[in-house]
C-alpha positions, 0 to 999 in steps of 0.5 A: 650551761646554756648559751641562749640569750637571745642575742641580736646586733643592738646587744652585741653592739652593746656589749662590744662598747661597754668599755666605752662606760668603764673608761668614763667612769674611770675619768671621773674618777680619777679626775675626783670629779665627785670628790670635788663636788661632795655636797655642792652645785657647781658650773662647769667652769667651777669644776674645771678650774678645780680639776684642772681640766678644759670646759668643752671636755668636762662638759661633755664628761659632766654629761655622761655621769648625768646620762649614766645616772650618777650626777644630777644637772638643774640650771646648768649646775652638777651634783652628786646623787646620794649613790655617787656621793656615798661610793665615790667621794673620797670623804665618804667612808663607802669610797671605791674609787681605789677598786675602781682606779685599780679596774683603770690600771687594767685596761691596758692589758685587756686591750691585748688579750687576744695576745694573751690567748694567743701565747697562752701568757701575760701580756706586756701592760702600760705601767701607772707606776708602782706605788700608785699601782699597788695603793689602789689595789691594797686599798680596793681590796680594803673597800671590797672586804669591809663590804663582806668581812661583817657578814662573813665574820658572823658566819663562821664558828671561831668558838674556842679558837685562839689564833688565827693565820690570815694568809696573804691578808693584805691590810688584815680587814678579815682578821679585823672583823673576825677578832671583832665578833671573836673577843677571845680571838688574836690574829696573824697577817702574813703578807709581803713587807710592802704590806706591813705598814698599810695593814698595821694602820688599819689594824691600830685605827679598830683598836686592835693592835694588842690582838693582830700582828704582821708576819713579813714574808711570802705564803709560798714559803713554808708558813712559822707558827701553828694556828687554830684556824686559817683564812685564805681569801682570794689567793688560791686564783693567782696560782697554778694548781700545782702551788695552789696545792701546795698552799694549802698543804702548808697551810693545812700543816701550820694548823693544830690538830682540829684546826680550821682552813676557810678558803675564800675566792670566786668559784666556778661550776663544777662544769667551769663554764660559769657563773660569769664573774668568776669565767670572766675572772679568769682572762684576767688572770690569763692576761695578767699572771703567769699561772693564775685563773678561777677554779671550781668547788669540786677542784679545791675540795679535792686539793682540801680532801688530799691534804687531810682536811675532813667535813669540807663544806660550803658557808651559806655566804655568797657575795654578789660577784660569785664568791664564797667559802668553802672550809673544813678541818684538819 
C-alpha cells in the first residue's frame, strides 16, 4: 500500500489534535445537549440550566458544535441541524450517541497505547462503570446494525433454511432482520446471560418472539443445537487465531450438512497494511484484548477452507468502515 499522502506540518498538526473534536463530541453528547434541544431555540443560560452546566463553559461548547457543523446559532439562540437532530437526539430513532459514549469510555485506554505497544498487552483503563459500560456498547452495536442488517438480510440466500444460530448476537438485531426478509425462518441468539434481557426486548418490540429465541451461554463452549445457517458478526477480532479457529470449527460442527456459515467483520488486505479502518481497529484490540486484532479475507478463508467449509466467497456488501461477509457451506 502506498504511504505517500503528501504529508506536511499543518496535517500532521492536524492529525495529532483530532482528539481534541472526538473529545468535544463526546461532551455534547454525554451532557444530551442536543437531546435537550430536540426542535427548539434556546439561550445558553436555557441550556445551562437544563444540563446542569456553567454558561462560560457551555458557551464556548455550544460554539464548537456550531464550528463543527452540528448546531445553528441566530440571535444568540442554539439549535439542532436536521443531522444532529435525527443522529444525536436521543428521541430520534436514528440515535448513535450509544456507539459514540462507548467511543468516550475508550479514550482512556488509547491515551496509553504506547504502553500497549510496548508490552504487547491491554492496558489498564479508567472505568465508566460496568453497567454504563456495557449499556453503550450493546446499544451501539444495535444502532450500527440497523444501519446494516436490511441491506444485508436482502443480500443473502436463506431460501429454504430453517434455523439459524447467531453467534455472539448481542441484542439479536441481525437475526431480527434476517427472520423479517425470511417469513419461513426462526432464529437463535447465543450470547452471555447479561445479554438475554436486552436481546429478548428488542426482539418482542419486532414482533418476533414466537420466531427468535436466546441460548445463555459462552461461543467458545461447544455450541447445543444444530442449525441451517450461522451468523458470526464482529466476533472473530476479539480472538486470537488459535480460538478464532476454533470458533469456526464448532460452529461449522453445529451446522447440518449443507448448512451455511457468513462470517461478518472488518477485514484487512491480504497485505495487512489496509484499509485504514480495519488497521486502525486493530490498536484497539491491542490496547483493549488480550488476543484480539483485525484479520485478513485470505487468513479466514483458510481457517473456513480447514474446517471443511466449500465455495467460500465474498457478499458484494461492504459497509462504509470496511466491513464485509465472507460465507460458505458445509
Amino acid at each position: 500500500m502506498s504511504t505517500d499522502q503528501n504529508w506536511h506540518a499543518g496535517r500532521l498538526f492536524g492529525v495529532s489534535s483530532d482528539y481534541w473534536k472526538s473529545c468535544a463530541l463526546h461532551a455534547a453528547v454525554k451532557l444530551e445537549i442536543f437531546s435537550n434541544l430536540g426542535e427548539k431555540h434556546l439561550s445558553p443560560a436555557e441550556i445551562s440550566e437544563r444540563t446542569a452546566c456553567s454558561e462560560r463553559g457551555m458557551v464556548v461548547l455550544l460554539n464548537t458544535m456550531v464550528a463543527m457543523g452540528l448546531l445553528s446559532h441566530h440571535d444568540d439562540l442554539y439549535a439542532n441541524t436536521s443531522s444532529s437532530l435525527e443522529l444525536l437526539d436521543k428521541n430520534s430513532p436514528q440515535y448513535v450517541g450509544h456507539i459514540i459514549m462507548h467511543h468516550h469510555h475508550m479514550v482512556d485506554g488509547w491515551s496509553k497505547l504506547d504502553q500497549a505497544v510496548i508490552t504487547g498487552r491491554p492496558v489498564e483503563a479508567r472505568s465508566h462503570g460496568e453497567d454504563k459500560e456495557r449499556e453503550s456498547f450493546l446499544m451501539g452495536m444495535f444502532n450500527l446494525a440497523m444501519g446494516q442488517a436490511p441491506t444485508l438480510a436482502k443480500q443473502v440466500n436463506l431460501d429454504g433454511r430453517r434455523h439459524l444460530l447467531d453467534l455472539g448476537g448481542g441484542p439479536g438485531t441481525y437475526a431480527i432482520h434476517f427472520c423479517m426478509a425470511n417469513p419461513g425462518l426462526k432464529a437463535t441468539i447465543l450470547d452471555l446471560p447479561t445479554t438475554r434481557e436486552f436481546a429478548m426486548d428488542t426482539v418482542s418490540k419486532f414482533g418476533m418472539s414466537d420466531r427468535i429465541d436466546f441460548m445463555a451461554g459462552d461461543y467458545h463452549d461447544q455450541i447445543k443445537g444444530q442449525f441451517d445457517a450461522a451468523w458470526l458478526s464482529h466476533i472473530i477480532h476479539s480472538n486470537g487465531p488459535d480460538e478464532c479457529e476454533v470458533i469456526i470449527n464448532k460452529t461449522v460442527a453445529a451446522l447440518k450438512p449443507g448448512g451455511m456459515i457468513m462470517i461478518h467483520d472488518f477485514f484487512l488486505s491480504d497485505t495487512m497494511d489496509g484499509p485504514y479502518f480495519p488497521a486502525i481497529f486493530s490498536l484497539n484490540m491491542l490496547i483493549h484484548n488480550e488476543r484480539g486484532r483485525s484479520y485478513s479475507g485470505a487468513e479466514i478463508s483458510a481457517m473456513l477452507e480447514r474446517a471443511g467449509v466449500m465455495d467460500i466467497h465474498r457478499l458484494p456488501f461492504q459497509a462504509p468502515n470496511d466491513s464485509y461477509v465472507l460465507c460458505g457451506t458445509v
